[in-house]
C-alpha positions in Angstrom: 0.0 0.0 0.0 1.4 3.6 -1.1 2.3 5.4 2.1 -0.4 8.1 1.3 -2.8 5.3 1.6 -1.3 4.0 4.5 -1.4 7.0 6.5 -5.1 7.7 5.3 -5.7 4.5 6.6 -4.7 4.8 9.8 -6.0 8.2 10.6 -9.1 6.6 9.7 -8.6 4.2 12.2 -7.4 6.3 14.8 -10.4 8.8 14.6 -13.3 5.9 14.4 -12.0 3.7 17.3 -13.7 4.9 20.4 -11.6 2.5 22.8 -8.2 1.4 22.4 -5.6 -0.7 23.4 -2.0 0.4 23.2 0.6 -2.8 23.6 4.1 -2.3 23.5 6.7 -4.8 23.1 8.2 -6.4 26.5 11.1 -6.8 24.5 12.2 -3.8 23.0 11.8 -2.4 26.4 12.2 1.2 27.2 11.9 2.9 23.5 8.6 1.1 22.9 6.6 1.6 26.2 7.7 5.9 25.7 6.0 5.4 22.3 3.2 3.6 23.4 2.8 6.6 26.3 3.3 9.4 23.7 0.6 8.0 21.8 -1.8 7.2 24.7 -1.2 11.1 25.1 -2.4 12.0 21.9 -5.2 9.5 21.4 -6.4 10.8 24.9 -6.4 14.5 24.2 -8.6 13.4 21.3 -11.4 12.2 23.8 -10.3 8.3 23.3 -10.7 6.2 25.7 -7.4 4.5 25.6 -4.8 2.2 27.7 -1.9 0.4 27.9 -1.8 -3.1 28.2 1.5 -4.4 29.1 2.1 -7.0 31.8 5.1 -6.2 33.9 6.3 -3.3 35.5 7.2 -0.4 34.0 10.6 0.0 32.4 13.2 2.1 35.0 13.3 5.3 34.2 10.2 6.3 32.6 8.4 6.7 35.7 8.3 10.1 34.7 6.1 10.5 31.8 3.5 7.7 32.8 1.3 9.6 35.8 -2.1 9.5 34.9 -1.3 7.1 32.4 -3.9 3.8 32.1 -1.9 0.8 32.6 -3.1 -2.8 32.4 -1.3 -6.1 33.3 -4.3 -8.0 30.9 -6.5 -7.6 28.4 -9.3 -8.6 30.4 -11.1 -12.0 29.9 -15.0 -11.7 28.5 -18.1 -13.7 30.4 -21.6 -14.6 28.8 -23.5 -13.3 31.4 -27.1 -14.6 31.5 -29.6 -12.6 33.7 -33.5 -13.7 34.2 -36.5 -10.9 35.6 -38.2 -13.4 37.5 -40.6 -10.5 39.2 -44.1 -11.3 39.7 -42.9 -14.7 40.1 -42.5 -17.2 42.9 -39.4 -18.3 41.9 -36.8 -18.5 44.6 -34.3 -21.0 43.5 -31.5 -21.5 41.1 -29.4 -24.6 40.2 -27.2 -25.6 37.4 -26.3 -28.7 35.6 -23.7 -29.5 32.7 -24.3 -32.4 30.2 -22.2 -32.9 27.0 -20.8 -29.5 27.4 -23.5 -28.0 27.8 -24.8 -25.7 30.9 -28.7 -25.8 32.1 -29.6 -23.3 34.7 -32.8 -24.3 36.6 -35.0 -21.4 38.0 -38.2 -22.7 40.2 -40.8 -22.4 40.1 -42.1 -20.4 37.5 -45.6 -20.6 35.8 -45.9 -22.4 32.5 -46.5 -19.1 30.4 -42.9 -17.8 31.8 -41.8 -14.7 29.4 -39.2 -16.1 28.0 -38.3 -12.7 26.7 -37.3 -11.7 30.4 -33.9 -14.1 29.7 -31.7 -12.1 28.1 -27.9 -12.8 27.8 -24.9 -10.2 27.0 -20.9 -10.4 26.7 -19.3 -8.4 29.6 -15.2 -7.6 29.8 -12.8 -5.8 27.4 -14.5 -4.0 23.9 -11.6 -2.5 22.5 -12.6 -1.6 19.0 -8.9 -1.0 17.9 -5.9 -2.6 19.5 -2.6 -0.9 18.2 1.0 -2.9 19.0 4.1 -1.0 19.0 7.3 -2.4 18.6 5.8 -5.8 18.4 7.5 -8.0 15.8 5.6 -10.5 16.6 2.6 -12.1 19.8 5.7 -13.9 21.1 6.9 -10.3 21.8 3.9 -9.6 24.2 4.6 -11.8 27.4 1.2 -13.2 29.0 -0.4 -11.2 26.5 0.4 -13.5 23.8 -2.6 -16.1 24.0 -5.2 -13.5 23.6 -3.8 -11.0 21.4 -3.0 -13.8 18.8 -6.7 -14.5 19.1 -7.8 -10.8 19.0 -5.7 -10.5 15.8 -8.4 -12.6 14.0 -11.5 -11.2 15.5 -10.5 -7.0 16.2 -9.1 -4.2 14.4 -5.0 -4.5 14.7 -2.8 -1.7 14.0 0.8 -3.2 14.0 3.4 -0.2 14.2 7.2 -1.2 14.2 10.2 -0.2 12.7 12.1 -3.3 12.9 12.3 -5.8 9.2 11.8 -8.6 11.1 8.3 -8.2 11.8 5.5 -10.8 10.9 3.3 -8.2 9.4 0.4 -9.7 11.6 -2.8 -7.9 12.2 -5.4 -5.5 9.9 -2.9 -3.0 9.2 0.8 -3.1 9.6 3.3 0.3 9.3 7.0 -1.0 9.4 9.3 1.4 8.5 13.2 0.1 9.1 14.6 3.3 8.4 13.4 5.2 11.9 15.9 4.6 14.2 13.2 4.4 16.8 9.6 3.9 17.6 9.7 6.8 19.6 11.0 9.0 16.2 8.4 6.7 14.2 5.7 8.3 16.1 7.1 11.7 16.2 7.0 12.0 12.9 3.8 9.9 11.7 1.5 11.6 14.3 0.5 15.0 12.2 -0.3 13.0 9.1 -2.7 10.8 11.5 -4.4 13.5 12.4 -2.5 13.4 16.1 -1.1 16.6 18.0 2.3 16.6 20.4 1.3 18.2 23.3 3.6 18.9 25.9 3.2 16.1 27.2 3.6 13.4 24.5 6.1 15.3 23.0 8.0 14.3 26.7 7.5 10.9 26.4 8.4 10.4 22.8 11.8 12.6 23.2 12.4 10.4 26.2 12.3 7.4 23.8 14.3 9.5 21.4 17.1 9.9 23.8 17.7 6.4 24.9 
């Protein structure tokens, strides 16, 4: 894809997600995480609803630019949650049974012309609608994130952003450009044609990459 395209792209992306999850490489350690925190920064200034996921601690020396900063250990696991308005019933107790991997819930006694439309069921736990790695060649470079984000790669929006050749060129859109000799500098100089603005603020955390 031209890189006209590809930055259209992404701004696109970037200004349609509504929540989004920022993972940095445990890896490439300090430069990554300051990228990932300048453009937390940015995406947040823009009214998105953003973290970082990244489960460790974080790397020394950047304590600086990360207060106020949403940091996660997980991605968060999802539950079918199944809920039942059994008002204006007599119903008063539930039980549960599991047969060829299936689960039956038991709620007694109720009437035979039960509104069945009273059961309704939902999915509760992380709805990122954009998940953007930085620095990530590949899910190996994620830690204990690695199980679920190679299974968010087939299901959510990925924005893969590295600037090392030897990444895998995994998720919906991939940037790699091996000529920035760091994310941090990657991100410096992508974020006005994604429709981004350094602030004081990210502009700390990506020179702080910059410099080490």
């Amino acid at each position: 894809m031209p890189e006209f395209d590809l930055d259209t792209k992404i701004k696109e992306m970037l200004t349609t997600a509504r929540k989004v999850g920022i993972i940095p490489s445990v890896v490439d350690g300090v430069d990554s995480f300051a990228a990932a925190v300048g453009l937390y920064r940015m995406l947040s200034s823009l009214g998105k609803d953003a973290s970082i996921l990244y489960p460790g601690t974080v790397p020394a020396g950047l304590e600086g630019i990360t207060e106020g900063v949403n940091v996660s250990t997980s991605m968060g696991n999802r539950s079918l949650v199944v809920s039942i308005d059994y008002s204006g019933t007599t119903a008063s107790k539930v039980n549960y049974t599991t047969e060829n991997d299936t689960l039956y819930f038991y709620l007694t006694p109720v009437n035979r012309d039960f509104d069945l439309s009273k059961v309704k069921t939902e999915i509760t736990g992380p709805d990122f609608d954009l998940y953007i790695t930085v620095g990530v060649q590949s899910p190996d470079d994620t830690g204990a994130l690695k199980e679920q984000l190679s299974i968010e790669i087939t299901k959510s929006k990925v924005l893969n952003i590295d600037n090392n050749s030897l990444n895998t060129r995994f998720g919906s859109v991939y940037l790699v450009d091996a000529s920035m000799e760091s994310l941090s500098l990657l991100m410096l100089n992508k974020a006005p044609k994604w429709g981004l603005v350094i602030d004081q603020r990210s502009a700390k955390a990506l020179t702080t990459g910059i410099s080490r």
